[in-house]
C-alpha positions in Angstrom: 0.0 0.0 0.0 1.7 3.5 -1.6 -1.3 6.1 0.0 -0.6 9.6 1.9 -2.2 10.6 4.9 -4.6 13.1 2.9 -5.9 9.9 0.6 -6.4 8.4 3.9 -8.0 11.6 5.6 -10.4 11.4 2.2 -11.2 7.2 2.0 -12.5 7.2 5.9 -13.9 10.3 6.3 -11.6 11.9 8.9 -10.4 15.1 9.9 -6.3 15.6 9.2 -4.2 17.2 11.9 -0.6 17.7 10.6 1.5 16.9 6.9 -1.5 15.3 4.2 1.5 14.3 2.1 2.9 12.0 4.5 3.4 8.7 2.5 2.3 5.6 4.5 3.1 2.2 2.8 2.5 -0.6 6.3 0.4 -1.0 8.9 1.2 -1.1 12.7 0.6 -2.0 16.4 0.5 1.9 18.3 3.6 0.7 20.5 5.5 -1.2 17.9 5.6 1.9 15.4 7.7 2.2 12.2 8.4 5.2 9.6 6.2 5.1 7.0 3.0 3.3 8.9 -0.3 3.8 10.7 -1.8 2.7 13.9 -4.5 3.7 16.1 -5.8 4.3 19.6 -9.0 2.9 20.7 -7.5 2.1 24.5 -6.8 5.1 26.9 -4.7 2.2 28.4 -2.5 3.0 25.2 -2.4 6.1 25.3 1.1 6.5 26.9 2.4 4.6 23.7 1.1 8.0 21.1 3.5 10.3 22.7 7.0 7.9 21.8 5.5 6.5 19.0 7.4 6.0 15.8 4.4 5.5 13.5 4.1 8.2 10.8 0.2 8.3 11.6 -2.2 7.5 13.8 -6.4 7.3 14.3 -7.5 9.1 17.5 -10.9 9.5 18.5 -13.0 12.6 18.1 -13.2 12.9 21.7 -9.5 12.5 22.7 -7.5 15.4 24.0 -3.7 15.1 24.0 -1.6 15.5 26.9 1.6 16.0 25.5 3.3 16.6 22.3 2.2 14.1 19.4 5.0 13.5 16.5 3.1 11.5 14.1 0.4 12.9 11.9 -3.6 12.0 13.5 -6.4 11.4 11.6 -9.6 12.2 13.6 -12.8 10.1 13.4 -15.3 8.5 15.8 -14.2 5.0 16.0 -10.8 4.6 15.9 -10.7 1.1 15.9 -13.8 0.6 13.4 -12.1 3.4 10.9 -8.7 1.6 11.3 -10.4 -2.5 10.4 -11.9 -0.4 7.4 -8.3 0.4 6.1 -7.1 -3.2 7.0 -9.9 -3.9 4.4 -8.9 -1.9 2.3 -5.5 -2.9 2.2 -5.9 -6.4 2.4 -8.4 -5.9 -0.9 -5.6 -3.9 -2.9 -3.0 -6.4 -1.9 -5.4 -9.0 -3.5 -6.9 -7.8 -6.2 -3.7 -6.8 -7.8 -3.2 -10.7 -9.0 -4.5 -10.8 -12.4 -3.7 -13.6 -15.8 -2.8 -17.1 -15.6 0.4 -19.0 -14.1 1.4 -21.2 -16.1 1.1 -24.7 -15.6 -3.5 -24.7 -15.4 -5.9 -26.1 -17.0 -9.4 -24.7 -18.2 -12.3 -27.0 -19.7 -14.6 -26.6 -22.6 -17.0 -23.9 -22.9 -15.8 -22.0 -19.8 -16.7 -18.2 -19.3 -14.0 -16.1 -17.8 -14.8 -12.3 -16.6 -12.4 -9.5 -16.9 -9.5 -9.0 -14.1 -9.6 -12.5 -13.1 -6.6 -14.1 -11.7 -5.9 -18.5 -12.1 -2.7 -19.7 -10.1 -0.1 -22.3 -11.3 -1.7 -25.8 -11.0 -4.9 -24.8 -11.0 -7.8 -26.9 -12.5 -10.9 -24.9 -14.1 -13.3 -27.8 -15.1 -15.7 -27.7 -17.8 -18.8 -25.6 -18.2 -17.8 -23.5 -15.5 -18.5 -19.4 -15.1 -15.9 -17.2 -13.1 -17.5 -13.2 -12.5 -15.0 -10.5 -12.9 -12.0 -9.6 -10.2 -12.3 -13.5 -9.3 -9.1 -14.5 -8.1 -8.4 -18.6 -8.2 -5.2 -19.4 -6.1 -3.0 -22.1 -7.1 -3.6 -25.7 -6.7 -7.4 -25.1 -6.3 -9.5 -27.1 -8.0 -12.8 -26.3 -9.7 -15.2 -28.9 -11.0 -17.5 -28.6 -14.0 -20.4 -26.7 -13.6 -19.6 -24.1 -11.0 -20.1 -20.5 -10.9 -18.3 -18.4 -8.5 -19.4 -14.6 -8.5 -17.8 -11.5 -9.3 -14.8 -10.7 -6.9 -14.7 -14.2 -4.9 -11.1 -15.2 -3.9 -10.3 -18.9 -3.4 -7.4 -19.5 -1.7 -4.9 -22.4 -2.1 -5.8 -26.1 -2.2 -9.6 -25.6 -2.2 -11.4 -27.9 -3.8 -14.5 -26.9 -5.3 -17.1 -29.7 -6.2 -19.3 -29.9 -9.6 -22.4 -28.0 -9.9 -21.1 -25.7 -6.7 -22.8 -22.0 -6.9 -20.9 -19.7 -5.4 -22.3 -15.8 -5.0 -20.3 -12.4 -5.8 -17.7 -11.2 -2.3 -16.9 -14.8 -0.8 -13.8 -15.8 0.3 -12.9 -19.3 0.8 -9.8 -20.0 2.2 -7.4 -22.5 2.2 -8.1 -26.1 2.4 -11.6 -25.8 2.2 -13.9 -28.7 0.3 -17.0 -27.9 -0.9 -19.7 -29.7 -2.6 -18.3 -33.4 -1.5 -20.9 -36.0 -0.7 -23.4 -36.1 2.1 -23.1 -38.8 4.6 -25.7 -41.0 3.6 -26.1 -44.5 3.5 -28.7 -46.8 3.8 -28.3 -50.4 6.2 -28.8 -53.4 4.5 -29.8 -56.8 5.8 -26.4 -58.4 5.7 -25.5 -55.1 8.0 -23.4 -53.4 5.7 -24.4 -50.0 4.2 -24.9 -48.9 0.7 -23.8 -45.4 0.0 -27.2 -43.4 -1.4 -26.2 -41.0 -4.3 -25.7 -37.5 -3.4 -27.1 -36.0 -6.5 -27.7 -31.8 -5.1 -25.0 -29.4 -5.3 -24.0 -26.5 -2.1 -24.6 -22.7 -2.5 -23.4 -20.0 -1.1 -24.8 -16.7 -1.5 -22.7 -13.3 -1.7 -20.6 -12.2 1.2 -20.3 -15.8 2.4 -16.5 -16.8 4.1 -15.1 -19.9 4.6 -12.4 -20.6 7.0 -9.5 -23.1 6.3 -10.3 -27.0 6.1 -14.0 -26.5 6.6 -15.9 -28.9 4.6 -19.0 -28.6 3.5 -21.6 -31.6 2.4 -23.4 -31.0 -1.0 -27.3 -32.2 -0.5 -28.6 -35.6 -1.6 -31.3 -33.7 -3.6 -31.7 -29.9 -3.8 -29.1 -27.7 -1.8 -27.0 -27.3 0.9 -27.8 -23.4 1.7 -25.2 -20.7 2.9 -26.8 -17.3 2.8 -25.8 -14.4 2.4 -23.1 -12.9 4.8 -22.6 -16.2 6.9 -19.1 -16.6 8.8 -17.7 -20.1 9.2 -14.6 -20.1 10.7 -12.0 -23.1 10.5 -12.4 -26.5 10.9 -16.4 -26.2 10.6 -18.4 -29.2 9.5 -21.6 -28.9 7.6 -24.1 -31.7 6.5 -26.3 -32.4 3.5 -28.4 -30.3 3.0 -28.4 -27.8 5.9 -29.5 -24.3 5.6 -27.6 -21.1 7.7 -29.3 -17.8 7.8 -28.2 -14.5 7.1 -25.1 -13.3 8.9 -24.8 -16.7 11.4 -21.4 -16.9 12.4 -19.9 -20.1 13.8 -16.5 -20.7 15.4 -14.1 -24.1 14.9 -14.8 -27.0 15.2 -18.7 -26.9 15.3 -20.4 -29.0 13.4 -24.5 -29.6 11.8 -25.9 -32.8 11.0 -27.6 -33.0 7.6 -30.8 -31.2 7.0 -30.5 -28.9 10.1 -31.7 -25.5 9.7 -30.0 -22.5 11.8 -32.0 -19.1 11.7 -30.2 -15.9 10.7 -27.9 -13.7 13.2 -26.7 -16.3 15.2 -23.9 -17.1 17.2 -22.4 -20.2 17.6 -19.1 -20.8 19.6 -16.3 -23.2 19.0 -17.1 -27.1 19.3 -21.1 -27.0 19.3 -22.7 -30.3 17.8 -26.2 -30.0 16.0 -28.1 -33.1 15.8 -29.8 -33.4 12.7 -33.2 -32.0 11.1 -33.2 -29.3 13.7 -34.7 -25.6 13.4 -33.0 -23.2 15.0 -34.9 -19.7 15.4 -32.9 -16.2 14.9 -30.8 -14.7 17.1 -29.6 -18.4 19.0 -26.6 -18.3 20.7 -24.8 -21.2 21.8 -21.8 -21.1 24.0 -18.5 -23.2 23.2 -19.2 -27.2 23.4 -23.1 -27.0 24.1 -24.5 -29.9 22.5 -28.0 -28.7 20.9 -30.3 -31.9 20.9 -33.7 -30.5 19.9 -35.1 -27.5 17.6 -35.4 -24.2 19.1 -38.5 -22.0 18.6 -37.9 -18.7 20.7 -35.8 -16.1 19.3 -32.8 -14.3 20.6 -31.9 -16.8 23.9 -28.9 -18.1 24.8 -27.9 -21.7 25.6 -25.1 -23.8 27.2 -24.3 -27.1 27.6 -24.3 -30.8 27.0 -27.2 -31.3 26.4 -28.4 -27.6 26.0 -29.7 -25.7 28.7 -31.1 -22.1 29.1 -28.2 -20.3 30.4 -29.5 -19.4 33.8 -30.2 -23.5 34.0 -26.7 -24.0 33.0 -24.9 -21.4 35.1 -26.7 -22.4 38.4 -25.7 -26.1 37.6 -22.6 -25.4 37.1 -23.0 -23.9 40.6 -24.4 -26.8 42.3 -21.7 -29.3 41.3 -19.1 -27.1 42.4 -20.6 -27.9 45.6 -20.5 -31.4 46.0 -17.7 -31.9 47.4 -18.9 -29.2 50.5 -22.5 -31.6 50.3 -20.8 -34.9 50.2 -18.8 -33.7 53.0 -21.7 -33.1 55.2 -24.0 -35.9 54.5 -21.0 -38.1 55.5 -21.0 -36.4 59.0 -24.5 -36.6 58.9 -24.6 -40.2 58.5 -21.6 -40.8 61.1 -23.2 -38.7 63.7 -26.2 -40.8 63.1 -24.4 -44.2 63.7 -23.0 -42.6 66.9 -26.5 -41.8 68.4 -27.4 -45.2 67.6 -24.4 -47.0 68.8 -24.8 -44.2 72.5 -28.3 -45.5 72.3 
């Protein structure tokens, strides 16, 4: 990033105090400043640090009133720390979207339609039939099977393997690792006790905005699809059945995991290691705290749950309470039980 202070001033809508030619080319921590980057300060706990910093700029809040001498140029906005993700955005976007052509070795199939500014990696494999939007950027090694659309400005990361008939919406990111579109886990037993696999014949889709963390899988449906929607957060290590749906803007931390045809509700929050059992509903606005084990569908909005299996918070919480007091229970229900042998034994 080659940007002066003014251009930044101009792209987050803050007020300049100081040089607006001041080039800034890095980004930094406020107490581990270098020449030529920015940081900010969100944390009066910091603010020592914006006095000796060497950082070339820095975000401060609107409200913020300096006690000593500042060196480095400030930018002035509400949020410092919102403003200052924005640029990370920002930067992280212009570092990516400057990849565009082909590395040679790749391959690209029959009757494939390829937008303008996109960017294929060495080793990658662009199937037949397949669509890729504009600004799409295909990292090498990933494979893409026949049939699949990914939207315009989608980045897939190295090593991903993306599964025939896989519809993929404008803004994802799917990052390394990541399978999508393999078969469901279905099989049906058999009389001998073995199981015969039953053919997994839907695809996945992922709607715009949708990210994918690294080594996630997700299960294309055995008829219809397996539904991401639109602005959905999985982070790494995520496991999702056939055909499951997630709602709008769910996020859901590693390691979780939905059976096959579950349905989460949109806006909610699911921690790290939570197990769905399969063909649940889950209403809007769940939250599930790290490990809870969620047996049955939920139908009340907006409540948070714990547990294994789930529990209403408060439930949770005030068992959690009661076996930390066990031991102090145990303890008097022996003595209770040895002063009663004593009055017998007196008696």
């Amino acid at each position: 990033m080659h940007i002066t202070t003014g251009q930044i001033a101009a792209l987050i809508g803050g007020q300049l105090l100081g040089n607006p030619d001041q080039a800034i080319n890095n980004v930094c921590k406020l107490n581990d400043g270098k020449p030529g980057a920015i940081s900010f300060l969100a944390n009066a706990d910091y603010e020592q640090y914006i006095y000796t910093t060497t950082a070339s700029a820095v975000l401060v809040a609107d409200t913020f009133v300096p006690k000593g001498e500042i060196n480095a140029v400030q930018i002035v906005v509400k949020d410092p720390h919102a403003a200052f993700v924005g640029l990370l955005e920002q930067y992280a976007k212009l570092q990516e979207m400057t990849k565009v052509g082909v590395e040679e070795p790749s391959y690209i199939g029959q009757n494939t339609v390829v937008g303008e500014g996109v960017y294929r990696g060495a080793f990658s494999y662009i199937g037949h039939n397949v669509t890729l939007g504009q600004q799409v950027k295909i990292h090498p090694h990933a494979y893409i099977g026949d049939n699949v659309t990914i939207g315009d400005g989608s980045i897939i990361h190295p090593g991903v393997r993306i599964l025939a008939n896989t519809v993929i919406g404008k803004g994802c990111v799917v990052n390394a690792g990541c399978t999508i579109g393999t078969p469901g886990f279905g099989y049906q037993p058999q009389a001998d006790g073995t199981y015969k696999a039953v053919p997994q014949l839907g695809n996945v889709v992922l709607e715009d905005y949708v990210e994918v963390g690294a080594n996630t899988t997700i299960d294309r449906a055995t008829m219809g699809s397996t539904l991401i929607k639109q602005g959905v957060k999985l982070d790494n290590l995520v496991q999702v059945g056939h055909n499951v749906t997630i709602g709008q803007n769910t996020v859901m931390a590693s390691q979780s995991g939905i059976a096959g045809s579950t349905t989460i509700g949109a806006n909610c929050i699911i921690g790290g290691q939570v197990g769905f059992s399969d063909h649940l509903k889950i209403a809007d606005g769940s939250k599930f705290g790290a490990q809870t084990g969620v047996h049955a569908s939920i139908t009340n909005a907006d409540q948070l749950w714990m547990g294994s299996p789930m529990m209403p918070i408060k439930e949770y919480l005030r068992s959690v309470l009661h076996v930390q007091r066990l031991d102090k229970l145990a303890k008097r229900v022996n003595q209770l039980e040895q002063n009663e042998k004593q009055q017998q034994t007196g008696a």
